[in-house]
VOBA-1610 file (N, C-alpha, C; in pm, whole numbers, padded with zeros to 5 digits, always signed):
BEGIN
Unk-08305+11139-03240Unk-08351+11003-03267Unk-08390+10991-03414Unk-08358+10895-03493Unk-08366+10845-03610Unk-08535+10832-03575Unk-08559+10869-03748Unk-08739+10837-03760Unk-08756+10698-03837Unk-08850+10645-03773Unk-08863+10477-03893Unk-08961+10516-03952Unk-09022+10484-04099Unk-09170+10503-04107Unk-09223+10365-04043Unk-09324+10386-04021Unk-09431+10291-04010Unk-09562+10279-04013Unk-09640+10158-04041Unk-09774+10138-04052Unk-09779+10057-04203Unk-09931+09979-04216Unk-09950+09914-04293Unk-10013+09975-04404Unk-10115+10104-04369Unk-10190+10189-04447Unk-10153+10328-04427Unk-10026+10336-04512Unk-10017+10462-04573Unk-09971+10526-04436Unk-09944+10522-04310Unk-09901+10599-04222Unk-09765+10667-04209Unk-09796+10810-04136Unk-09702+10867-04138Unk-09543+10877-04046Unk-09470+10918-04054Unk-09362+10872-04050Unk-09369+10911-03892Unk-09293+10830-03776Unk-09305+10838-03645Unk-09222+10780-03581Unk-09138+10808-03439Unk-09066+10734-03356Unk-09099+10668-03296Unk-08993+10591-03202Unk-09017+10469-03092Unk-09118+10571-02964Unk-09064+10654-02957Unk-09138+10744-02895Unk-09276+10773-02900Unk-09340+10811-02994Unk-09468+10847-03060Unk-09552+10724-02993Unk-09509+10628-03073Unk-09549+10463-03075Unk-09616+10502-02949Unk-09559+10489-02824Unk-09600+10480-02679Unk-09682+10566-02651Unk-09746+10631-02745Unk-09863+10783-02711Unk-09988+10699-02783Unk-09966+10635-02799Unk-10091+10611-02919Unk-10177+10480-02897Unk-10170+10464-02784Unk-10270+10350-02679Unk-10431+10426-02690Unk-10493+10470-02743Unk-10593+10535-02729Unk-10731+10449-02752Unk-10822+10470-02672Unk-10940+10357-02648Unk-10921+10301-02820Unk-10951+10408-02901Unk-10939+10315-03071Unk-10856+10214-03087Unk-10739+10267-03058Unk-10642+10167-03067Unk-10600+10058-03018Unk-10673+10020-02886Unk-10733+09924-02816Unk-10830+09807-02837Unk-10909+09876-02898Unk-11019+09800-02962Unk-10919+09750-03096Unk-10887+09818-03189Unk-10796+09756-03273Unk-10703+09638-03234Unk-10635+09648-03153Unk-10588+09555-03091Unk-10636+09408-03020Unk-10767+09459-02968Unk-10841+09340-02881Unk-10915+09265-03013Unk-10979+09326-03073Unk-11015+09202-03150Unk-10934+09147-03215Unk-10821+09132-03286Unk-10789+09009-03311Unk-10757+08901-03242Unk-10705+08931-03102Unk-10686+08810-03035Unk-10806+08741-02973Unk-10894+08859-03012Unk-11060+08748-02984Unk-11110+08643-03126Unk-11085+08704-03221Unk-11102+08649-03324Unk-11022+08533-03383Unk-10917+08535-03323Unk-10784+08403-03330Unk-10818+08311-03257Unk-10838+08348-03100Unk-10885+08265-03018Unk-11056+08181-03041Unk-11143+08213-03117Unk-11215+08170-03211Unk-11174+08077-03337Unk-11124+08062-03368Unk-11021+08045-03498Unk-10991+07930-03426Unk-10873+07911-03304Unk-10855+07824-03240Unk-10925+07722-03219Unk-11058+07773-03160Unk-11155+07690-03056Unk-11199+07614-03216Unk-11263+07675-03322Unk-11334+07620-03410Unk-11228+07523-03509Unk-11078+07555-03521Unk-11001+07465-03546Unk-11004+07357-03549Unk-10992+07341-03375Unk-11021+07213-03316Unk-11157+07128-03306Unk-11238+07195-03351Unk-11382+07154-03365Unk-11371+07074-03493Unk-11321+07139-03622Unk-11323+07044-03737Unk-11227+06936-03776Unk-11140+06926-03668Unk-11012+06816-03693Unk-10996+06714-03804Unk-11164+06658-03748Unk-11223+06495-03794Unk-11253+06542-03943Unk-11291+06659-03976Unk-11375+06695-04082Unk-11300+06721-04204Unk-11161+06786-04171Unk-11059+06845-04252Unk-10948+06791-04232Unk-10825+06827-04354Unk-10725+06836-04316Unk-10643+06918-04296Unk-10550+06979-04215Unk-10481+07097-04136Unk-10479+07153-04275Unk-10363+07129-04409Unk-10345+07230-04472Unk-10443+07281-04574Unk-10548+07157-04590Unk-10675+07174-04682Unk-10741+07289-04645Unk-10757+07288-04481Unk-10853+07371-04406Unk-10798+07514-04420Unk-10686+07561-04467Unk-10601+07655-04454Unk-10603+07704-04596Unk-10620+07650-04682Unk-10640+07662-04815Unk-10805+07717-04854Unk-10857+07628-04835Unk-11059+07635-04790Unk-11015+07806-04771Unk-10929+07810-04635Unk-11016+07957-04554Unk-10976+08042-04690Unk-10873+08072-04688Unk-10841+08187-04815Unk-10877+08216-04918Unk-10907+08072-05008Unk-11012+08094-05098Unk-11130+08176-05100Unk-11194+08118-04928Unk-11283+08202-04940Unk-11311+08333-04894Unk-11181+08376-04831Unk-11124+08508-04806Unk-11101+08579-04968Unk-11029+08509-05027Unk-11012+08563-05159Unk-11168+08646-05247Unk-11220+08568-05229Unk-11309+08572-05324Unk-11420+08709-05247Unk-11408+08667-05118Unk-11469+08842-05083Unk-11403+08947-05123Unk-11256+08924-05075Unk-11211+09038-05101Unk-11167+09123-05279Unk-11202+09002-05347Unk-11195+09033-05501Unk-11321+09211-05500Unk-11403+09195-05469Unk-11503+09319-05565Unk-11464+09381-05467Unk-11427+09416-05374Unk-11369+09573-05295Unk-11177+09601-05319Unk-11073+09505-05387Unk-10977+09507-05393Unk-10919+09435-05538Unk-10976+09415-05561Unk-10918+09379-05732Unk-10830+09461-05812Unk-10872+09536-05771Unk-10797+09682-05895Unk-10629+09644-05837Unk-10605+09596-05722Unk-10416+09548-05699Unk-10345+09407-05805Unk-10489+09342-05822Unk-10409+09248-05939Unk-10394+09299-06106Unk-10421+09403-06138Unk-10431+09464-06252Unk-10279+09491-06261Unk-10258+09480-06454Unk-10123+09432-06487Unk-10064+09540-06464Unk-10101+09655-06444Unk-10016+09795-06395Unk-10021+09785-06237Unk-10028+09745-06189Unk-10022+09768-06030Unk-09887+09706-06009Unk-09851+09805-05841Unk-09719+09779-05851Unk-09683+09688-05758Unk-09795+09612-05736Unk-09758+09464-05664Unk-09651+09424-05778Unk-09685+09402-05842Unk-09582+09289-05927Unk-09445+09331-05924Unk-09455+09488-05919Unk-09290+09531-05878Unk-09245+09450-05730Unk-09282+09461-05607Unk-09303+09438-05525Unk-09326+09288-05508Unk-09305+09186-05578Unk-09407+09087-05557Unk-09263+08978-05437Unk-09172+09052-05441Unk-09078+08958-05381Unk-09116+09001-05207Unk-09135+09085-05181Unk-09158+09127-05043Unk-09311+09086-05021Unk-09436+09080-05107Unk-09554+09005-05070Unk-09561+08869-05036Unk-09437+08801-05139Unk-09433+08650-05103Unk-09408+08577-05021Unk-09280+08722-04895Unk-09224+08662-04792Unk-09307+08706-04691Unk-09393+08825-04694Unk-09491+08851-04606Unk-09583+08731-04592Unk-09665+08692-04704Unk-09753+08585-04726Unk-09726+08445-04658Unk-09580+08426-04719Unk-09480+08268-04630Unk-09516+08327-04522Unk-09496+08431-04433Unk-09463+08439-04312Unk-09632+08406-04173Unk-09750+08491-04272Unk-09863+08458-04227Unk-09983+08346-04288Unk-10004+08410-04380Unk-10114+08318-04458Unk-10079+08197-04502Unk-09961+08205-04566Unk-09926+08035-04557Unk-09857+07980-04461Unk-09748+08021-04370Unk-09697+07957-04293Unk-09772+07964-04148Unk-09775+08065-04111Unk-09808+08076-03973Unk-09983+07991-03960Unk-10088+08050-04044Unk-10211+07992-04000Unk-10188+07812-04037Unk-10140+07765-04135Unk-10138+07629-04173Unk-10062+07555-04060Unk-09953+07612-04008Unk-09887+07574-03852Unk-09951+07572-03699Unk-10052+07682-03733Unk-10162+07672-03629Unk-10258+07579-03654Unk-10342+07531-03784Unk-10407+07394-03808Unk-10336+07316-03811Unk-10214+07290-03819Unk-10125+07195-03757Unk-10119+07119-03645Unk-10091+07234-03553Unk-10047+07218-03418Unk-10211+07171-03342Unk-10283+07221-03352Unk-10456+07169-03337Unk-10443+07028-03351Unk-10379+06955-03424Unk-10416+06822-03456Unk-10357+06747-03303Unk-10240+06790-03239Unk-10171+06720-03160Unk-10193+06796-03000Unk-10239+06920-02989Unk-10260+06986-02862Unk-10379+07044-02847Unk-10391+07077-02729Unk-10571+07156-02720Unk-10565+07266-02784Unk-10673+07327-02772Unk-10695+07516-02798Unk-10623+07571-02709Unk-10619+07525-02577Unk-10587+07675-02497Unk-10407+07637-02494Unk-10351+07533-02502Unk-10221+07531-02500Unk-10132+07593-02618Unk-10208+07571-02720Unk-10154+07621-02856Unk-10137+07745-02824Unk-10247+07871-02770Unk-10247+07968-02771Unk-10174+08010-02645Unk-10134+07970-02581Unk-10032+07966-02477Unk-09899+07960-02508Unk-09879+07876-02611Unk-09717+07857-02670Unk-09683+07949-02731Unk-09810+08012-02808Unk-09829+08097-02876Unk-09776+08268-02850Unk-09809+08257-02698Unk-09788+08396-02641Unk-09692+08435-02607Unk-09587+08358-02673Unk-09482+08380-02643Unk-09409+08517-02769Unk-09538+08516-02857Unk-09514+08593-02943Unk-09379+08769-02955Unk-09487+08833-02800Unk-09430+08936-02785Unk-09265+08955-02722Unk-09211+08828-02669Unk-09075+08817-02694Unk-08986+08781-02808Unk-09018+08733-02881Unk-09013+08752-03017Unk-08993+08902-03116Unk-09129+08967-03080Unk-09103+09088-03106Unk-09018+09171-03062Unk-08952+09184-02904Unk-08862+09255-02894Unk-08752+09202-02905Unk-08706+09104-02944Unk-08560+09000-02971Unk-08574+09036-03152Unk-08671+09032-03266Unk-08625+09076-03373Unk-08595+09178-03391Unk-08725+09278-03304Unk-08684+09457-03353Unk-08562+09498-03313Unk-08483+09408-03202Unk-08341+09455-03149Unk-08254+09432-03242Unk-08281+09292-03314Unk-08145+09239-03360Unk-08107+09283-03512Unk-08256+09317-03555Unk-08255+09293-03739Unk-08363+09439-03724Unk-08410+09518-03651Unk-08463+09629-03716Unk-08419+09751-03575Unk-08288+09719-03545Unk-08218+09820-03417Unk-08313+09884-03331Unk-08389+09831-03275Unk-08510+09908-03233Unk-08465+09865-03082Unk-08430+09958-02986Unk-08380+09932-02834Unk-08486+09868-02777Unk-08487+09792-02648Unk-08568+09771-02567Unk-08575+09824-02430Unk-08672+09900-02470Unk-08676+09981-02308Unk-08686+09881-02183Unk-08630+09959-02062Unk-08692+09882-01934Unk-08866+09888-01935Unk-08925+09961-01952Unk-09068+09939-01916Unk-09119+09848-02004Unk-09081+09759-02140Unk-09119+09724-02222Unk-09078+09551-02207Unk-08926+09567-02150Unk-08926+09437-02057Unk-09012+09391-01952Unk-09057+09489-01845Unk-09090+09466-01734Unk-09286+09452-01762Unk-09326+09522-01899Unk-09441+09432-01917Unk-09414+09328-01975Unk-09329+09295-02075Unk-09338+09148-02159Unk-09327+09057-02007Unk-09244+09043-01890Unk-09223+09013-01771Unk-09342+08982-01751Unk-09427+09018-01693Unk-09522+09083-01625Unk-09662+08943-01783Unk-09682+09013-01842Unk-09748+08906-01933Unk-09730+08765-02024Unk-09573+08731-01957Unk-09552+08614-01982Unk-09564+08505-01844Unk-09535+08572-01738Unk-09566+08545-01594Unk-09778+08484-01602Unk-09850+08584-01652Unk-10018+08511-01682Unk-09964+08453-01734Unk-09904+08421-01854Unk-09910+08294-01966Unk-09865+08184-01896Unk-09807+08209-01791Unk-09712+08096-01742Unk-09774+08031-01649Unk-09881+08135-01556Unk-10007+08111-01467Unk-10076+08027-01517Unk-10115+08029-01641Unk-10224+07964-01658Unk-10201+07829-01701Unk-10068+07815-01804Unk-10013+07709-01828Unk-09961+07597-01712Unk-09938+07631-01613Unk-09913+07593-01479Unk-10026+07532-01398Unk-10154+07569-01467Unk-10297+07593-01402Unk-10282+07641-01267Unk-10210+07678-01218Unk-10169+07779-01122Unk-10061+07691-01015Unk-10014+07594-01012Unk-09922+07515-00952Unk-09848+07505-01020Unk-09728+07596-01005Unk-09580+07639-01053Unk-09468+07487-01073Unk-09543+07406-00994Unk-09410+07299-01003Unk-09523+07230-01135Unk-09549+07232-01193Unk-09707+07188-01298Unk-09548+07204-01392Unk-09481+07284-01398Unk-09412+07370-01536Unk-09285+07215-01518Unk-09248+07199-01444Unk-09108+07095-01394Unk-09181+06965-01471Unk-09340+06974-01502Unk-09375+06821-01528Unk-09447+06838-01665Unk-09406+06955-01714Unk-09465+07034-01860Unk-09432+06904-01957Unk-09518+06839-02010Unk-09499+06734-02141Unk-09524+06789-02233Unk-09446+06851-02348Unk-09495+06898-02483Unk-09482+06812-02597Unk-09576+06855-02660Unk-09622+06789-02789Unk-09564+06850-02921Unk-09592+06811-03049Unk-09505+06814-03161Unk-09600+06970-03151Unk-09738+06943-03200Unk-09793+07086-03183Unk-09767+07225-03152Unk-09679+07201-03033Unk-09655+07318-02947Unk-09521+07372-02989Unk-09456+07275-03043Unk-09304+07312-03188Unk-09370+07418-03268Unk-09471+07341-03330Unk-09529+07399-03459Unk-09555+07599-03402Unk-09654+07563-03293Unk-09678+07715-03284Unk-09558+07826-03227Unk-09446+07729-03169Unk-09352+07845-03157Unk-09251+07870-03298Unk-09290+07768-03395Unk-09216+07813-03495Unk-09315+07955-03575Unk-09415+07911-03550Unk-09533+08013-03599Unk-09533+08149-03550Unk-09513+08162-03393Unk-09518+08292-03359Unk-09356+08364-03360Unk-09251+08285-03389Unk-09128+08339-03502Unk-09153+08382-03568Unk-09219+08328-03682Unk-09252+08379-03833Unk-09397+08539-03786Unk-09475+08520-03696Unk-09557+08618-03674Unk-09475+08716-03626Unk-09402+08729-03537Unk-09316+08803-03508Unk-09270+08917-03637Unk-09172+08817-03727Unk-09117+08854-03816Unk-09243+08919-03884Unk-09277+08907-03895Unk-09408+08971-04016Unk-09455+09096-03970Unk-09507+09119-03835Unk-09481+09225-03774Unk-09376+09352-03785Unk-09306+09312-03776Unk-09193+09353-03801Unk-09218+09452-03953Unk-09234+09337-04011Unk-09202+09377-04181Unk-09322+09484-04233Unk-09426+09444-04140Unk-09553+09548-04163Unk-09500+09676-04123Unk-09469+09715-04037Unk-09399+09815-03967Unk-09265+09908-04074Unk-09228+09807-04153Unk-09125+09906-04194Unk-09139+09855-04333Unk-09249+09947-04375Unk-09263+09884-04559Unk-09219+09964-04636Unk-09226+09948-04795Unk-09101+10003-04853Unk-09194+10118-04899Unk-09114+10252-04966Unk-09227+10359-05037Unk-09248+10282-05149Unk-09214+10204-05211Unk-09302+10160-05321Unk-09384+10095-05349Unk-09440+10038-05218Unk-09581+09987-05153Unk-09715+10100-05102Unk-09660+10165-05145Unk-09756+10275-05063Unk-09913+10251-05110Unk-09869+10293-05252Unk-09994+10311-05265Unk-10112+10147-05252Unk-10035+10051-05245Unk-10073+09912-05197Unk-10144+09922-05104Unk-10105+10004-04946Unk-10095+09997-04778Unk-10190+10119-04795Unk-10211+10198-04910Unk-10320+10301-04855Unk-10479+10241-04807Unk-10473+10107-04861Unk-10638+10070-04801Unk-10628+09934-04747Unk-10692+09915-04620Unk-10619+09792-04615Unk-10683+09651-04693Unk-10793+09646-04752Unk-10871+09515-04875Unk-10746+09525-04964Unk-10680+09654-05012Unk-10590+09617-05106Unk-10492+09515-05076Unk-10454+09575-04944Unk-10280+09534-04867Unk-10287+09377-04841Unk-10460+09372-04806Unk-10492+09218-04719Unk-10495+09137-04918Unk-10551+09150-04977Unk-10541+09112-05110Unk-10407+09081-05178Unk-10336+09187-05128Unk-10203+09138-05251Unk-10110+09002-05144Unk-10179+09037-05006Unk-10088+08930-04972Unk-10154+08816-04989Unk-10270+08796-04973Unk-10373+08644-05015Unk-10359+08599-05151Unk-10327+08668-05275Unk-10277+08624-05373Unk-10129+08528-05368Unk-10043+08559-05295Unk-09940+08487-05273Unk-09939+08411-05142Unk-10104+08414-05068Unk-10046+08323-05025Unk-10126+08179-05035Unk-10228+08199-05131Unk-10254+08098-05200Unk-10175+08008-05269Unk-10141+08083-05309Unk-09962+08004-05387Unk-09874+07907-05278Unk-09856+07935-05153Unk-09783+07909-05075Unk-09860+07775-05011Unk-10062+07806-04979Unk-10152+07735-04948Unk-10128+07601-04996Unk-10159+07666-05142Unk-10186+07507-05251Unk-10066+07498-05269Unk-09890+07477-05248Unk-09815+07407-05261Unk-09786+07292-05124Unk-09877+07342-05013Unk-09813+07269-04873Unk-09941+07199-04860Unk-10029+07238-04978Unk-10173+07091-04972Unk-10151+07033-05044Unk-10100+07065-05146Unk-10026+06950-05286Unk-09971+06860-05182Unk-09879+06871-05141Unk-09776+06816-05061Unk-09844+06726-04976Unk-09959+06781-04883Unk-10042+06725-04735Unk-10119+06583-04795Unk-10144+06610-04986Unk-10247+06537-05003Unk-10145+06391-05119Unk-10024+06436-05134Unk-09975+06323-05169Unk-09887+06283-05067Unk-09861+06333-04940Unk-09746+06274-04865Unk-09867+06211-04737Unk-10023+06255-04715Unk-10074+06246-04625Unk-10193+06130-04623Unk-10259+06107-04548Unk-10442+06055-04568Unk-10523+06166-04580Unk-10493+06285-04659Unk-10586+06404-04649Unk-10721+06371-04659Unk-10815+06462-04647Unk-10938+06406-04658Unk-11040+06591-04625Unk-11169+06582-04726Unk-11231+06653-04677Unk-11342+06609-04641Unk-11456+06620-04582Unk-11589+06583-04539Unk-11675+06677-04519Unk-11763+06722-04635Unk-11842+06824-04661Unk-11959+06816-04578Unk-11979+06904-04514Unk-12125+06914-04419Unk-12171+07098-04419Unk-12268+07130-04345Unk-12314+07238-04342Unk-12244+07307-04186Unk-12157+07194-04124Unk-12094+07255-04032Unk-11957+07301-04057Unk-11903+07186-04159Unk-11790+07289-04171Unk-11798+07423-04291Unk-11867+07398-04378Unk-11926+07520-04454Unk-11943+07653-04365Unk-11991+07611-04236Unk-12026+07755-04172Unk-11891+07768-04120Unk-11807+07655-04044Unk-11662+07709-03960Unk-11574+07758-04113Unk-11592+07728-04209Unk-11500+07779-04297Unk-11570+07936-04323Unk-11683+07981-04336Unk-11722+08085-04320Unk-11683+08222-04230Unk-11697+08174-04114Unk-11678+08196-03969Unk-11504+08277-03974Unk-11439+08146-04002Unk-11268+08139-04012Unk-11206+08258-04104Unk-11284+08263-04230Unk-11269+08350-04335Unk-11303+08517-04335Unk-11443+08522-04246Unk-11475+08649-04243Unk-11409+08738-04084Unk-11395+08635-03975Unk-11313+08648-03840Unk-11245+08664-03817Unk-11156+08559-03818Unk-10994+08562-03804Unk-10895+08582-03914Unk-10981+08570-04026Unk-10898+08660-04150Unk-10893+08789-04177Unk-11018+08800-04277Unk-11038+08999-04319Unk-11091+09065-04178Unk-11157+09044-04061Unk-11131+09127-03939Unk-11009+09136-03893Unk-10971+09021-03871Unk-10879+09047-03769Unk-10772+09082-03844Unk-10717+09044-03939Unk-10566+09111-04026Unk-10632+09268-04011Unk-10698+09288-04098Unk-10747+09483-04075Unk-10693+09502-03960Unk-10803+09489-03876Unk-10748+09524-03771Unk-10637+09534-03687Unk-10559+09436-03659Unk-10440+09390-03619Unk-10315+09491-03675Unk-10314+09522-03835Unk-10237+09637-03908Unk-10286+09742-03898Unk-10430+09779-03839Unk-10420+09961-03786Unk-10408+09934-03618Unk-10380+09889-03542Unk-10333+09854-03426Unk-10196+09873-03462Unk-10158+09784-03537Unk-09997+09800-03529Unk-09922+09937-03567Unk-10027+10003-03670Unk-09968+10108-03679Unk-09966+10206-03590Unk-10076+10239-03496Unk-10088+10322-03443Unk-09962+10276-03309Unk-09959+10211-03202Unk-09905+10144-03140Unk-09752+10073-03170Unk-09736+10022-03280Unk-09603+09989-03293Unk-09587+09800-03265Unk-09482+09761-03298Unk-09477+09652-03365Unk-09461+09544-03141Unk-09387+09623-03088Unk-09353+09621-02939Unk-09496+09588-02862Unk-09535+09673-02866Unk-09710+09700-02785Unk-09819+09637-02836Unk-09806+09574-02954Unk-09893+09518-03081Unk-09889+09378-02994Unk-09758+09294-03008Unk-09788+09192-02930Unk-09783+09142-02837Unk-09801+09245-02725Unk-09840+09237-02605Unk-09950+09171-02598Unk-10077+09263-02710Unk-10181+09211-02669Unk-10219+09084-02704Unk-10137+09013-02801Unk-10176+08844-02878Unk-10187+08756-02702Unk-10153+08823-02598Unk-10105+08788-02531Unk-10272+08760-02422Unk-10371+08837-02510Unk-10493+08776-02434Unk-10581+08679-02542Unk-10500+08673-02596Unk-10591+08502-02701Unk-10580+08395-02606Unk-10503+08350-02499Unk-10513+08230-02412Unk-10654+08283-02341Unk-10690+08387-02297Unk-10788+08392-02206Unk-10913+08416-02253Unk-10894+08450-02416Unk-11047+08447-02433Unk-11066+08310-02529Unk-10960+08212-02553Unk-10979+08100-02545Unk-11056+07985-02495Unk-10993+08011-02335Unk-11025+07959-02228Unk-11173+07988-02214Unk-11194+08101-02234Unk-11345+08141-02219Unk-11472+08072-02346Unk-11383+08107-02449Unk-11437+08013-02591Unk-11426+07884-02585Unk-11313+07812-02530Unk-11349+07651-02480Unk-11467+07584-02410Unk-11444+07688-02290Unk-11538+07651-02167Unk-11708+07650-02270Unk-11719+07707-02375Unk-11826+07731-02404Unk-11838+07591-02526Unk-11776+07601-02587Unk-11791+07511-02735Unk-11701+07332-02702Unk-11639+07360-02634Unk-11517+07214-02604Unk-11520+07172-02455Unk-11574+07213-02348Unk-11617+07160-02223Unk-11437+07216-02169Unk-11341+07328-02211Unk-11247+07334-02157Unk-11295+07426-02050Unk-11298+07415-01914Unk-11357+07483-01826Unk-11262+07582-01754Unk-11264+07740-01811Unk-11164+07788-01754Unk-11138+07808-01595Unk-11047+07863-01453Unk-11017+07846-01326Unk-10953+07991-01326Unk-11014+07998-01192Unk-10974+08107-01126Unk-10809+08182-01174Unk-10694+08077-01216Unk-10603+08172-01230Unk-10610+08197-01373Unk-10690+08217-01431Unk-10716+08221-01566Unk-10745+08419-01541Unk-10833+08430-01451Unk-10862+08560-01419Unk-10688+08653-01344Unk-10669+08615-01273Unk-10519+08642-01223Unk-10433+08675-01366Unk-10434+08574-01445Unk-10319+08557-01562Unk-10364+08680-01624Unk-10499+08735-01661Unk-10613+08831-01743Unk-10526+08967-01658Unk-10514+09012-01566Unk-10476+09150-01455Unk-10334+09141-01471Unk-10285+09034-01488Unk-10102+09009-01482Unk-10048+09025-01681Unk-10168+09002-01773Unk-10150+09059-01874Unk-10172+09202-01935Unk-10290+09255-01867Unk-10341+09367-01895Unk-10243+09482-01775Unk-10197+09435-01682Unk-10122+09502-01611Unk-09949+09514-01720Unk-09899+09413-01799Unk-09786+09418-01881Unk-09787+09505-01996Unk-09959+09513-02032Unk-09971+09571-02152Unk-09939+09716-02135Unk-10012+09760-02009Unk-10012+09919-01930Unk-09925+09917-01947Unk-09783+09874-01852Unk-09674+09902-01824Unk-09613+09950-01984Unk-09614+09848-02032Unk-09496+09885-02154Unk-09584+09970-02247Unk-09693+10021-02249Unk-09776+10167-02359Unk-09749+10240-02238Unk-09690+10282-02181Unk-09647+10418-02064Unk-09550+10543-02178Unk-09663+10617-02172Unk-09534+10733-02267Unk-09401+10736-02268Unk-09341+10770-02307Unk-09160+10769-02253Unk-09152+10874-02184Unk-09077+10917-02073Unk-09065+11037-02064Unk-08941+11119-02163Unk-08993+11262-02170Unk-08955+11354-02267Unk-08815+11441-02228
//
C-alpha cells in the first residue's frame, strides 16, 4: 500500500490503515469539540441576525481571531517565511473555510433555523468519501460506507422529526443551498489539510501558525464578499454589548478552538472518520436551541445521537491485517 503523508501539524507519514487505529479517547475529544463549538456558532448566529450582516459578521469574527492570534503566531507573516512561497495553496484553503464556508453558514442563518442548517450540513461526511475517491484515490471501504449509512440515517431521523413521510413534504429554503454548497467546500478543505505539501511544514508544525497563515488570506477573501454585501446589500451593523460578546464567543469557539482542534483530530484519524463526527453538530444544536431559541429538542433526537455514534464506531473499526 502506497503511504500518503498526512496531518496539519507536522505529522508523520501514515496509511489508510493506521488512520483506523487512532480513535483513541484523545482523539475523540479532538474531534467532539468542534462540532460542539459550531453548533454554538450556529445557535448564536441566529441570535444576531437583526444585529449584523451575514458577511460583516464573518469579517467582525476574524478580525478578531486575527488579532489574538498575532502575539503567539506572527513570526509566519515575516518577509522570510515561507507562506509567501506557498501563498497560492493558503488562499484556496482560506476560500474554502474562512471565507467561503463560515460566510455561507451566516448566510444560510438568515433564511433557515439552527438545527436545519446543521442538518444539511451533515451531509458533510459523504462528501468526504466521494472527494477522497475521486481527486485524492483514497478507496472506500465497506465499513466506512455502512457507518456514513448508519449516520446519515440520525440525520435523516431527526430531519424527519421522526415521521419518514415528513421527508416527501421536505420544503427547502435558499439557506439550505448555501450550506450544502459549504459542506462541499468543507469537505474539500479536509481533504487538502490531509495532504499538505513539504514546503509547508514548517508552517503545520504549530497549529497558531497554520490557523494564522490561513486567516491572513482569509481576510482578504472576508473583506472582498463585505465590500460586495455592503454595496450590493442593506448591510448594517448595530453595536451593543451583546453582540460584542457573540463576536467574542464566535472568535475564541468556533474559530481558534475548534480549527486546532478539528486539524489534530484530523490528523490523527484521517480525513474519512474526521467527518463522521461533524455529524453530531445537529444534536448538540438541538440541545443549544432548546436552551437559547425555545427549539425544543424530541425523543428521536436521542435515537438519531446512538444511530450516529453507532456510524462513527463502525467506520474507526481497525482494518483487519
Amino acid at each position: 500500500m502506497k503511504h500518503a503523508r498526512l496531518g496539519v501539524t507536522g505529522a508523520m507519514p501514515c496509511t489508510v490503515r493506521d488512520m483506523h487505529q487512532r480513535l483513541t479517547p484523545a482523539t475523540i475529544f479532538f474531534l467532539v469539540l468542534p462540532p460542539l463549538m459550531w453548533s454554538g456558532n450556529a445557535v448564536v448566529g441566529r441570535m444576531v441576525i437583526g444585529m449584523v450582516s451575514p458577511m460583516t459578521l464573518n469579517l467582525l469574527r476574524w478580525c478578531v481571531a486575527f488579532v489574538l492570534l498575532l502575539p503567539m503566531a506572527g513570526k509566519v507573516l515575516g518577509t522570510s517565511s515561507p507562506l509567501w512561497s506557498q501563498w497560492r495553496r493558503f488562499a484556496a484553503l482560506s476560500l474554502l473555510s474562512i471565507g467561503g464556508y463560515n460566510a455561507m453558514l451566516y448566510l444560510a442563518l438568515h433564511t433557515s433555523t439552527a438545527i436545519n442548517v446543521t442538518l444539511v450540513g451533515a451531509r458533510t461526511p459523504v462528501w468526504m468519501l466521494l472527494i477522497g475517491r475521486l481527486f485524492f484515490h483514497q478507496p472506500i471501504t465497506a465499513r466506512q460506507s455502512a457507518g456514513a449509512a448508519l449516520s446519515i440515517a440520525g440525520v435523516l431521523l431527526v430531519l424527519s422529526r421522526g415521521d419518514w413521510l415528513v421527508l416527501a413534504q421536505l420544503h427547502l429554503v435558499p439557506g439550505d443551498f448555501y450550506v450544502l454548497v459549504a459542506s462541499i467546500a468543507w469537505a474539500l478543505y479536509s481533504w487538502m489539510l490531509a495532504h499538505p505539501t513539504p514546503e509547508s511544514a514548517s508552517i503545520r508544525a504549530e497549529w497558531s501558525t497554520f490557523l494564522l497563515a490561513q486567516v491572513v488570506f482569509g481576510l482578504a477573501w472576508s473583506s472582498l464578499f463585505t465590500a460586495g454585501e455592503w454595496l450590493l446589500t442593506p448591510a448594517h451593523v448595530d453595536w451593543s454589548l451583546a453582540l460584542l460578546a457573540a463576536l467574542a464567543f464566535i472568535a475564541v469557539g468556533p474559530a481558534l478552538i475548534a480549527y486546532g482542534s478539528f486539524g489534530a483530530g484530523l490528523k490523527r484519524a484521517g480525513p474519512q472518520v474526521a467527518g463522521l463526527f461533524i455529524n453530531l453538530t445537529p444534536l448538540f444544536t438541538a440541545l443549544l436551541s432548546s436552551l437559547f431559541l425555545g427549539e425544543v429538542p424530541q425523543w428521536f433526537h436521542a435515537v438519531a445521537f446512538i444511530l450516529i455514534v453507532a456510524g462513527i464506531a463502525l467506520a474507526s473499526r481497525p482494518a483487519p491485517r
